[in-house]
C-alpha positions as CSV (number, residue, x, y, z in Angstrom):
1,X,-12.1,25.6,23.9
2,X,-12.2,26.4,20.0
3,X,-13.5,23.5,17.6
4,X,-10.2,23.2,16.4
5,X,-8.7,22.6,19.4
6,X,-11.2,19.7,20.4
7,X,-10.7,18.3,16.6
8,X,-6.1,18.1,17.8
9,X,-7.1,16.5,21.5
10,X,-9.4,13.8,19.3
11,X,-6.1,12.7,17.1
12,X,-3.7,13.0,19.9
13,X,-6.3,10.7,21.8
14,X,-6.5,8.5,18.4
15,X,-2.6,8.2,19.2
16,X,-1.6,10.4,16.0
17,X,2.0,10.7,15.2
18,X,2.5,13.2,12.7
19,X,0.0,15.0,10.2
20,X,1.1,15.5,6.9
21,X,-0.2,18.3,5.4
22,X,-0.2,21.9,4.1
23,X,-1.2,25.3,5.6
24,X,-4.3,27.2,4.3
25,X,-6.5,30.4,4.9
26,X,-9.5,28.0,6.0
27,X,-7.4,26.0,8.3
28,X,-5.4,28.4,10.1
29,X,-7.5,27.3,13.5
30,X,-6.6,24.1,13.3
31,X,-2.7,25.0,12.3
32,X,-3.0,27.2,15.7
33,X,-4.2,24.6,17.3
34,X,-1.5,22.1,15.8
35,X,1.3,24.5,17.0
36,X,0.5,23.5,21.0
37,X,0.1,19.7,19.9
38,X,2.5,16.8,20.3
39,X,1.3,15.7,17.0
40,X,4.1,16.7,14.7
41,X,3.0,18.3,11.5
42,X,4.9,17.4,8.4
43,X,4.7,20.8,6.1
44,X,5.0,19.0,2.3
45,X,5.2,20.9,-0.7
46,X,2.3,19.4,-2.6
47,X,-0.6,18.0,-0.9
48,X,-0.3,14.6,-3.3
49,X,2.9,14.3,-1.7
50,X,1.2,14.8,2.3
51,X,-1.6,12.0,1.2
52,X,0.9,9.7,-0.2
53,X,3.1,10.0,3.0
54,X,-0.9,9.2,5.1
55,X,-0.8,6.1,2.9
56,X,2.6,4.4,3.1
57,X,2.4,5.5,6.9
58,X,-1.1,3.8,7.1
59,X,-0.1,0.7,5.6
60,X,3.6,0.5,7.2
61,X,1.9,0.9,11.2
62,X,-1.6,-0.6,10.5
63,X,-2.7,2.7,12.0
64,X,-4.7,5.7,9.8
65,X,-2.0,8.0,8.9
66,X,-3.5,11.7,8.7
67,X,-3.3,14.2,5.9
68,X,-4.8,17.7,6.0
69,X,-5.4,20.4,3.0
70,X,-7.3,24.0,2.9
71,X,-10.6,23.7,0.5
72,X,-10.7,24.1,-3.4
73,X,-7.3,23.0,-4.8
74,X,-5.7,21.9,-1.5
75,X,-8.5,19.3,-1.7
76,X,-8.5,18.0,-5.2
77,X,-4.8,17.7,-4.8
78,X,-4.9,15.4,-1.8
79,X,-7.4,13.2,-4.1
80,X,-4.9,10.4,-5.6
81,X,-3.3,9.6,-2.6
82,X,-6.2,9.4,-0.3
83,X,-7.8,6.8,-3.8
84,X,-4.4,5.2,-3.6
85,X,-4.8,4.7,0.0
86,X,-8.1,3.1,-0.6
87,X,-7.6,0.9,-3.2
88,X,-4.2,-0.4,-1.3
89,X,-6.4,-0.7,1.5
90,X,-4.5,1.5,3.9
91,X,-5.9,3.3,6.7
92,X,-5.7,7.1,6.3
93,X,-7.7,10.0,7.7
94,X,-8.2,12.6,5.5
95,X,-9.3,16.0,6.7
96,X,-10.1,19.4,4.6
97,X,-10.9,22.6,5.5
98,X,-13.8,23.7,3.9
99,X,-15.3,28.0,3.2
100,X,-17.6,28.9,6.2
101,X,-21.3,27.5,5.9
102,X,-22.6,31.1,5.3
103,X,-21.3,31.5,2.0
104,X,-21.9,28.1,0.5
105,X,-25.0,28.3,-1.2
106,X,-24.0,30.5,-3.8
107,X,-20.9,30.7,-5.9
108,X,-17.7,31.6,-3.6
109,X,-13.7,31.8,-4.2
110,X,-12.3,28.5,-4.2
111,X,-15.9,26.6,-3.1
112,X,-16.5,22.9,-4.8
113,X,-18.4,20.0,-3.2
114,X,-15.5,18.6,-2.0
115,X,-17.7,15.8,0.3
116,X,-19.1,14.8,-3.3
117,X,-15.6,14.4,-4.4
118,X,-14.3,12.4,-1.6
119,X,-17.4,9.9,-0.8
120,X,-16.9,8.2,-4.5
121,X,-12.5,7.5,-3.4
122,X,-13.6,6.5,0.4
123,X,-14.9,4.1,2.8
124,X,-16.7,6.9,4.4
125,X,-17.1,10.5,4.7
126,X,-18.8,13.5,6.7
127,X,-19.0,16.9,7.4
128,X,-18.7,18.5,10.8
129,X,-21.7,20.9,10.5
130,X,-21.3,21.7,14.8
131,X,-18.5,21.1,16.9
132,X,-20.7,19.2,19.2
133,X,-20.1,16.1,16.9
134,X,-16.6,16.4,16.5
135,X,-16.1,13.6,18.8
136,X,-18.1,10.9,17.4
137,X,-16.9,11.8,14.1
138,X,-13.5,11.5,14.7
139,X,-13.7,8.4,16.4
140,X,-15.7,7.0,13.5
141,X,-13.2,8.3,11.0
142,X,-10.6,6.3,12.5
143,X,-12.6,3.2,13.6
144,X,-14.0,2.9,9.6
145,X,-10.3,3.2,8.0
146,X,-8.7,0.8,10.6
147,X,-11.4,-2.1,10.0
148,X,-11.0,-4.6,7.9
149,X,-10.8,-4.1,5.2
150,X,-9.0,-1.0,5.7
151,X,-8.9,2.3,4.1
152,X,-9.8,5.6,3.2
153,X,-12.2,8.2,5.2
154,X,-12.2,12.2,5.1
155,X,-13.8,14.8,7.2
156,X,-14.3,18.0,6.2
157,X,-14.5,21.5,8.5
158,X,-15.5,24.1,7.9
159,X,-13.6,27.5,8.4
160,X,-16.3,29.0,10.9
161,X,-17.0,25.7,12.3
162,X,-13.1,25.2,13.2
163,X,-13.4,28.8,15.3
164,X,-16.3,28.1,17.1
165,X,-16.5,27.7,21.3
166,X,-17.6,24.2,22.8
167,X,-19.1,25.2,25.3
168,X,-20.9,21.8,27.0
169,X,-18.3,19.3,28.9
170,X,-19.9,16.9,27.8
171,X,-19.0,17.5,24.2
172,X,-15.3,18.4,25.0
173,X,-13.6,14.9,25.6
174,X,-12.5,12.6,23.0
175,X,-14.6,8.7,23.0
176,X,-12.5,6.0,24.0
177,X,-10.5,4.0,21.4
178,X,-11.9,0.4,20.8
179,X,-10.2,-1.9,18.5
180,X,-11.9,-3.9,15.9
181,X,-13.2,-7.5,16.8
182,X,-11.7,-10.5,14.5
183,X,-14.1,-13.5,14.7
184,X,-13.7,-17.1,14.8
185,X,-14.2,-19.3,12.3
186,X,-17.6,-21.4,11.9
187,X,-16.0,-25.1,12.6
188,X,-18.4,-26.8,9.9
189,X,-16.9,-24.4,7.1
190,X,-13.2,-24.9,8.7
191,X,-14.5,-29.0,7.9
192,X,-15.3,-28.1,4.7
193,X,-12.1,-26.6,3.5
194,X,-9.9,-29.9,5.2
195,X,-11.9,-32.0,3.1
196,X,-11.4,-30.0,-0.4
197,X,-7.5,-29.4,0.4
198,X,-7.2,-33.4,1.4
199,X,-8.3,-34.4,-1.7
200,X,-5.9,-32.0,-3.8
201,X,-2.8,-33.3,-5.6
202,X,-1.6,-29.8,-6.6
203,X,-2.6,-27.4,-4.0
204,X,-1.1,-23.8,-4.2
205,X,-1.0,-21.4,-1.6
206,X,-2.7,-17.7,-2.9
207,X,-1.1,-15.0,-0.5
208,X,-2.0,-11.7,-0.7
209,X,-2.0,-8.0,1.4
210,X,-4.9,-9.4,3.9
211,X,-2.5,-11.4,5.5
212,X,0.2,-8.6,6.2
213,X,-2.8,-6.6,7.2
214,X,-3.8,-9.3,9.6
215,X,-0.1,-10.1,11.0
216,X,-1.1,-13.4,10.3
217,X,2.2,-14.1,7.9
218,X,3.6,-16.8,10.6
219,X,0.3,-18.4,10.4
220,X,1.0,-18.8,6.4
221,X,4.8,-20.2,7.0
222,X,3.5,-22.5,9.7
223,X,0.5,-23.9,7.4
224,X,2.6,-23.8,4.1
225,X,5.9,-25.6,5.6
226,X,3.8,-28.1,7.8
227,X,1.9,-29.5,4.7
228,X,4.4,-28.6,1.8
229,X,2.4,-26.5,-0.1
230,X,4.1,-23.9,-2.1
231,X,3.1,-20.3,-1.8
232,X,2.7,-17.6,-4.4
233,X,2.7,-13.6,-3.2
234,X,1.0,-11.0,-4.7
235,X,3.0,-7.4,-5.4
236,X,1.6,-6.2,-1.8
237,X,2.0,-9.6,-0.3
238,X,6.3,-9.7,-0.7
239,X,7.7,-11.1,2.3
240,X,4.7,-13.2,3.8
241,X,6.9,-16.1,3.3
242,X,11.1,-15.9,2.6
243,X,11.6,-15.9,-0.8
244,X,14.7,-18.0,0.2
245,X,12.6,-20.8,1.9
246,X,11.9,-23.9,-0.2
247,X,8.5,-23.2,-0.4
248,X,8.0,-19.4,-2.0
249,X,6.8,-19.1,-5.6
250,X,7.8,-15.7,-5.7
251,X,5.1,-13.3,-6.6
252,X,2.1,-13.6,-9.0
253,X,0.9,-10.5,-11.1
254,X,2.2,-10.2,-14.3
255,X,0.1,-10.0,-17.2
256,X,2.2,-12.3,-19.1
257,X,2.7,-16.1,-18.7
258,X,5.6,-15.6,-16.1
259,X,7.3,-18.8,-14.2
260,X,4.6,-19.1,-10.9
261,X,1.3,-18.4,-13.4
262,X,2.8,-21.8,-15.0
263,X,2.7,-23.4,-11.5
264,X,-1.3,-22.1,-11.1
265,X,-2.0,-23.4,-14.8
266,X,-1.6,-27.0,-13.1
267,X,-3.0,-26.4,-9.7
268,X,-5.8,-28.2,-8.8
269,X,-6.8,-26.3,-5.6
270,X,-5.9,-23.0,-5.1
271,X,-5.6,-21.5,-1.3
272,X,-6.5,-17.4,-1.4
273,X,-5.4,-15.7,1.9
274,X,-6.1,-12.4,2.6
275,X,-6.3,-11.7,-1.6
276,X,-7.7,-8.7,-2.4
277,X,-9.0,-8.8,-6.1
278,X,-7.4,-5.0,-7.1
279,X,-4.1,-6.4,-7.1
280,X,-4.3,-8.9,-9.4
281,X,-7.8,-10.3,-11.0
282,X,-8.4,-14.1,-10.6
283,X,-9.2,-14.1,-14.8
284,X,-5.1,-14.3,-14.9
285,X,-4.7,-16.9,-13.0
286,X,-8.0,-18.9,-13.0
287,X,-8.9,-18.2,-16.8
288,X,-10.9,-21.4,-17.6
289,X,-12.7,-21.2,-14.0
290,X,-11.9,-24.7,-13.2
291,X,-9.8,-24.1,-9.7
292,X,-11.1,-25.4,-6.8
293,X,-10.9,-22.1,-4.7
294,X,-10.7,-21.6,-0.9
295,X,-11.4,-18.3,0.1
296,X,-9.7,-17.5,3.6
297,X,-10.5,-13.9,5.0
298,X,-11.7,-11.4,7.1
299,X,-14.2,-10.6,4.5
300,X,-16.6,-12.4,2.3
301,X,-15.4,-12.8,-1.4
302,X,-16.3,-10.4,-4.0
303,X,-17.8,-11.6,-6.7
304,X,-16.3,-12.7,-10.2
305,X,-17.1,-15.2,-12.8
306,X,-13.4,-16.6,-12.1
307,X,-13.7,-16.8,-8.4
308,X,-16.3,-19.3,-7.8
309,X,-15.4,-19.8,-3.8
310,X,-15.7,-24.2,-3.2
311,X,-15.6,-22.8,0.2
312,X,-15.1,-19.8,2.3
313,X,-13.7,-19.2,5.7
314,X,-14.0,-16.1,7.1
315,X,-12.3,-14.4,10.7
316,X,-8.8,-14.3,11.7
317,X,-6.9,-15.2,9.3
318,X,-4.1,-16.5,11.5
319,X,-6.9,-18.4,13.8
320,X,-8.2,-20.2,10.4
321,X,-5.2,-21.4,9.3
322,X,-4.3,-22.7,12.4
323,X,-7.7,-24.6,12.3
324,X,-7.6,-26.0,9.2
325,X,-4.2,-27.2,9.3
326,X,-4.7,-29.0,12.5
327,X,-6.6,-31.5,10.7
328,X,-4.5,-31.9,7.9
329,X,-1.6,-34.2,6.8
330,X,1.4,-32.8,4.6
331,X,0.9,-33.1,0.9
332,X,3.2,-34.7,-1.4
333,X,6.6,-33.0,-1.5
334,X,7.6,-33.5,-4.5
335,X,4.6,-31.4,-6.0
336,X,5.9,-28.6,-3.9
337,X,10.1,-29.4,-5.0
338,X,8.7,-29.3,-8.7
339,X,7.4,-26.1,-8.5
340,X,10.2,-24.5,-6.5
341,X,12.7,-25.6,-8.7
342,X,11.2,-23.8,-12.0
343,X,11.4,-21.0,-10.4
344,X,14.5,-20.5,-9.1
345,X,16.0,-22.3,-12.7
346,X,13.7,-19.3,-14.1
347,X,14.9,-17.0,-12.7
348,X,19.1,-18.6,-12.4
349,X,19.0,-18.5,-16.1
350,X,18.4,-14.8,-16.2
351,X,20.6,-13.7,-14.1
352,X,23.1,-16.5,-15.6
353,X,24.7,-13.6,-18.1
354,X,27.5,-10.9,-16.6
355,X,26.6,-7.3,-15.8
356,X,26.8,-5.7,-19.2
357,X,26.5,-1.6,-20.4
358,X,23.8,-0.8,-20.1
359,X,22.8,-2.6,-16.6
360,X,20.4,-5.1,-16.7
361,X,17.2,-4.6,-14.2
362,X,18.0,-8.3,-12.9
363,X,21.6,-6.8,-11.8
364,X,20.5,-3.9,-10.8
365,X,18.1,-5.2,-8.4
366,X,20.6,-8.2,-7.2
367,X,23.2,-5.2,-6.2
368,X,20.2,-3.4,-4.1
369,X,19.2,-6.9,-2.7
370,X,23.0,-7.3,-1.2
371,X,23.8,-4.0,0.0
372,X,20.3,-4.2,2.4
373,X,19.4,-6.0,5.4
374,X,16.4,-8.1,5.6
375,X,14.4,-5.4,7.6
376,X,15.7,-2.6,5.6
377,X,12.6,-1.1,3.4
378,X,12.2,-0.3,0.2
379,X,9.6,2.2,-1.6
380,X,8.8,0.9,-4.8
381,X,7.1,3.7,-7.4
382,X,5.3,2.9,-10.2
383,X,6.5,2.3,-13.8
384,X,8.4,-0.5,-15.7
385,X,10.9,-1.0,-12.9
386,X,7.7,-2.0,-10.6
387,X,7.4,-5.1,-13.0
388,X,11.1,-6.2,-12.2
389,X,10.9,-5.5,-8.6
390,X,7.6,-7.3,-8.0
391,X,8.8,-10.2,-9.3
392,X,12.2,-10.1,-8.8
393,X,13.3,-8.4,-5.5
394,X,13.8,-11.2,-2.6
395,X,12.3,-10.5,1.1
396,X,12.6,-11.8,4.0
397,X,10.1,-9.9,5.7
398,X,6.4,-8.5,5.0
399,X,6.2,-4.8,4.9
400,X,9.9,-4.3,3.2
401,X,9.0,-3.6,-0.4
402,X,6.2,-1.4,-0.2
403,X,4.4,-1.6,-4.0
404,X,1.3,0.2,-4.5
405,X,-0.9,-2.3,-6.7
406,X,-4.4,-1.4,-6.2
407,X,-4.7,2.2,-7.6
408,X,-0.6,2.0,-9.0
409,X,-0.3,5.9,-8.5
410,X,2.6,7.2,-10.0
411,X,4.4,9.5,-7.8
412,X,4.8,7.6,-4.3
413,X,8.1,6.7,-3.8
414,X,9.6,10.1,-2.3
415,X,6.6,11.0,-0.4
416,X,6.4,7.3,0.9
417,X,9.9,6.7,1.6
418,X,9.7,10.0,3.9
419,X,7.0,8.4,5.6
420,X,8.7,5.2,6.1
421,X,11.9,6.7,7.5
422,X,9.8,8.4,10.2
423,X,8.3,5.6,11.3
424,X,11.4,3.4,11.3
425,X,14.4,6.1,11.7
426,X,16.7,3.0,12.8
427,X,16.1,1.0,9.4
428,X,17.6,2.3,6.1
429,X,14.9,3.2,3.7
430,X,15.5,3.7,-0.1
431,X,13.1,4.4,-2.9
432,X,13.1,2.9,-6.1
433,X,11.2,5.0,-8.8
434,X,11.2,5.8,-12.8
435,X,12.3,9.1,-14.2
436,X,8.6,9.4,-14.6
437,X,7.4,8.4,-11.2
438,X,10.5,10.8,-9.5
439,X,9.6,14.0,-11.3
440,X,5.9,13.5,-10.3
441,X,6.4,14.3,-6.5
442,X,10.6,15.1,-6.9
443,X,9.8,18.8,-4.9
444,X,9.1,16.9,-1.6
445,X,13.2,16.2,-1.7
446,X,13.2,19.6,-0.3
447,X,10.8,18.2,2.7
448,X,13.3,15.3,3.5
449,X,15.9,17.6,3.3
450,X,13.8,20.0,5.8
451,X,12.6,17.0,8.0
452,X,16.6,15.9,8.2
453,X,16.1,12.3,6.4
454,X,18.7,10.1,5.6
455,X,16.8,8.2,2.4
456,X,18.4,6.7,-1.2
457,X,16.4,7.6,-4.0
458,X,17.6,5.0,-6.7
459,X,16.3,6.8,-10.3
460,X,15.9,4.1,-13.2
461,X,16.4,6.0,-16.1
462,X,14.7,5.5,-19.6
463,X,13.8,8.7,-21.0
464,X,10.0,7.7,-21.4
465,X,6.7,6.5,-19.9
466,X,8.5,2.8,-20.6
467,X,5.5,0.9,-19.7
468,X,3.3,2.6,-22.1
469,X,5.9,2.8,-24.7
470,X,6.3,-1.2,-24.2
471,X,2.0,-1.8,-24.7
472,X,2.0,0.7,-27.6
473,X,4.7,-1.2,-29.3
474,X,3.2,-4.9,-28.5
475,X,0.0,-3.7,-30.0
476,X,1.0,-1.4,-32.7
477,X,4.3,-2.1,-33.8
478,X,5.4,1.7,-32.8
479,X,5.3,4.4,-29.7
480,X,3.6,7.8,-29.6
481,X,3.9,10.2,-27.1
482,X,5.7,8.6,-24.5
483,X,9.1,9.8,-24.9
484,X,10.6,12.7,-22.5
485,X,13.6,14.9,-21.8
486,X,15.3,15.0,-18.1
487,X,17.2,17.5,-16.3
488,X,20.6,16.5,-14.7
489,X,19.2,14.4,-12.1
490,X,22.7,14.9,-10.3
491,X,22.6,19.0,-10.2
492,X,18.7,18.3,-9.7
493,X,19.8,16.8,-6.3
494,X,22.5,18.7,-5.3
495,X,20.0,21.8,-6.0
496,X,18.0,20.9,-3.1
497,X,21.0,20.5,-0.5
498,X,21.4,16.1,-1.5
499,X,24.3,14.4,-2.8
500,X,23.7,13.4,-6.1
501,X,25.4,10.5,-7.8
502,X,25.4,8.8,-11.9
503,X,25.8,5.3,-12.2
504,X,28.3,5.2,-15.2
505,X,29.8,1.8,-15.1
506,X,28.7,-2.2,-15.3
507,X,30.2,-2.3,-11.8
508,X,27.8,-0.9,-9.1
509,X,29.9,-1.2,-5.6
């Protein structure tokens, strides 16, 4: 048995689905060794696109998804993804091919220090120097991105490496898959936090990714609805509670002084579940330091000047809440009923006004909303239509409107959407993405095409970096640089074998 071979029998055993990748000189071992596989290798046409796909696959299945490059170029290229992947704290795999160990101490085609590279945009990272450690490396791989809290790792092999014979059995199995232990709370620190929230007037419920992570979002419906305390999301946190119920805030993490950061300017305790700092830093929301903050997570908190935790309780999130809500009595509803109805009035009045030429992001994204099912999904690239999205798109469900917030890479949306629909080939799966964002990774249309993947791509158009072009003009008074031409998006499509379509009037159906 080759290296490579042993390296495909240690995903298959890691239950690997598909492997997202592209073929190389240095990896041709493990491509041969792919080809007898069940895994099913994805061929994209950028690597950025294969490590995107890793990521939204990662985060969709709680499982690593895999991506795979040659050295040099095919390794730098993987790079954003596998950071996005990381900072979104998705678990994903990464592995690259690497020139043979005889050549790498002097200067050689295509040769960086790609482990360098990799260890600064990971949770951890080796090199398989023998094939006798491909085992325990693998395992570890997987076990390090899975556990909480999750992300990125990479391996890198070697091209002589992959082609070498394991010759000992007992180097030639895979190690058995354990899953990650979630503790219990401590009971005096599950006291502690009954006490702080029984004395609040204005509590406010802080959800964020950890808890879609943890499939502990029942846990935060059961605790918010039996004590009436409203709940705000963050971007990555959509769904954890209905944005229909009586109870949702909608989502926090806009810059700006939007309709829930109102509701957290007169909170008196302030609930974090499963919030993960990247996605939206507690200066916005606790600016004068003076919230009484209960930290409830896997993890212990990170440390900020605006995040000064009253009280932290840390293991399963789902097990905590339960705890601490045991011993509590509901909280004044009509705190909950104020803040409810601000934000729906907020948000009534700007939708109040007809569909008008050109459309409105509000009407755009109430048309989407009606022609999906709850447990339909949606991609959401990065640019100015995040912004409306985030705060605007209702779910149902966690895991249905899939924002990258950590890293915000432009350029998901196709490559993530493919990854989405392979998961879930019964749900309907559309991508929602900037001019900008869509031309970033637009080639890996071909791949869905190729792969046979019914997807809607839904192209906001604006000509322009429109984020940018909106800072530049808060802060200047004028734009630079951020203006662009397009091709015809329509022919574009229809170019790779899709049917293309122009919105052209107010009406959308």
């Amino acid at each position: 048995m080759k290296a490579s071979d042993l390296l495909v029998r240690c995903l298959e055993n890691e239950g690997v689905e598909y492997l997202f990748g592209l073929p190389g000189e240095e990896n041709l071992d493990v491509m041969d060794a792919l080809s007898n596989s069940r895994i099913r290798f994805v061929a994209t046409r950028h690597e950025q696109g294969a490590a995107f796909m890793a990521d939204v696959y990662g985060r969709l299945s709680g499982k690593a998804g895999v991506c795979l490059s040659t050295l040099g170029p095919g390794a730098t290229n993987l790079l954003t993804g596998v950071a996005d992947a990381n900072l979104d704290r998705a678990p994903l795999v990464a592995i690259t091919a690497q020139a043979s160990l005889d050549r790498r101490h002097k200067e050689s085609h295509q040769y960086i220090d790609t482990l360098s590279m990799f260890k600064v945009v990971t949770k951890w990272n080796a090199e398989i120097a023998r094939p006798q450690i491909i085992p325990e490396a693998v395992r570890k791989a997987f076990k390090v991105a899975q556990t909480e809290k999750p992300g990125a790792t990479h391996l890198e092999l070697p091209e002589d490496v992959a082609a070498e014979q394991v010759s000992a059995a007992e180097y030639s199995n895979p190690l058995r898959v354990q899953l990650p232990f979630k503790p219990e709370p401590l009971g005096g620190q599950v006291k502690r936090a009954v006490q702080v929230i029984a004395g609040a007037r204005r509590p406010v419920i802080l959800a964020g990714n950890g808890v879609i992570r943890g499939r502990a979002h029942e846990a935060v419906r059961r605790f918010a609805r039996s004590l009436n305390i409203p709940v705000a999301q963050t971007f990555m946190g959509k769904g954890i509670i209905p944005d229909t119920d009586a109870l949702s805030l909608y989502t926090l993490g806009l810059q700006a002084r939007d309709y829930p950061a109102r509701v957290f300017e007169q909170a008196d305790v302030v609930i974090a579940v499963g919030y993960d700092f990247v996605e939206y830093a507690p200066c916005f929301w606790n600016p004068n330091g003076d919230k009484r903050v209960i930290h409830v997570d896997v993890s212990p908190a990170e440390v900020d000047a605006h995040y000064i935790v009253e009280v932290g309780v840390l293991g399963d999130i789902a097990l905590c809440l339960d705890q601490i809500g045991a011993c509590l009595s509901p909280s004044d509803a009509q705190w909950a009923r104020r803040c409810r109805e601000a934000i729906v009035t907020g948000f009534e009045q700007e939708l109040a006004s007809p569909p008008a030429w050109p459309l409105r992001p509000q009407h755009v994204i109430r048309e989407l909303r009606a022609a999906l099912s709850a447990e339909d999904i949606v991609i959401c690239d990065v640019g100015a239509h995040k912004l409306w999205m985030a705060r605007m798109f209702p779910c149902e469900a966690p895991n249905t409107c899939i924002i990258s917030n950590g890293l915000a890479a432009m350029g998901i949306g196709v490559p993530g959407a493919i990854a989405a629909k392979l998961l879930f080939p019964q749900r309907r799966v559309v991508t929602v993405t900037g001019d900008g964002g869509f031309l970033m990774n637009s080639q890996e249309l071909e791949t869905a095409m190729r792969v046979n993947l019914p997807l809607v791509i839904l192209v906001w158009r604006d000509d322009g970096y429109g984020v940018i072009r909106w800072k530049q003009q808060l802060r200047f008074g004028r734009t630079y640089s951020v203006d662009f031409t397009n091709p015809d998006l329509v022919s574009f499509a229809e170019s790779f074998g899709a049917a293309g379509y122009r919105v052209t009037e107010k009406s959308l159906t």
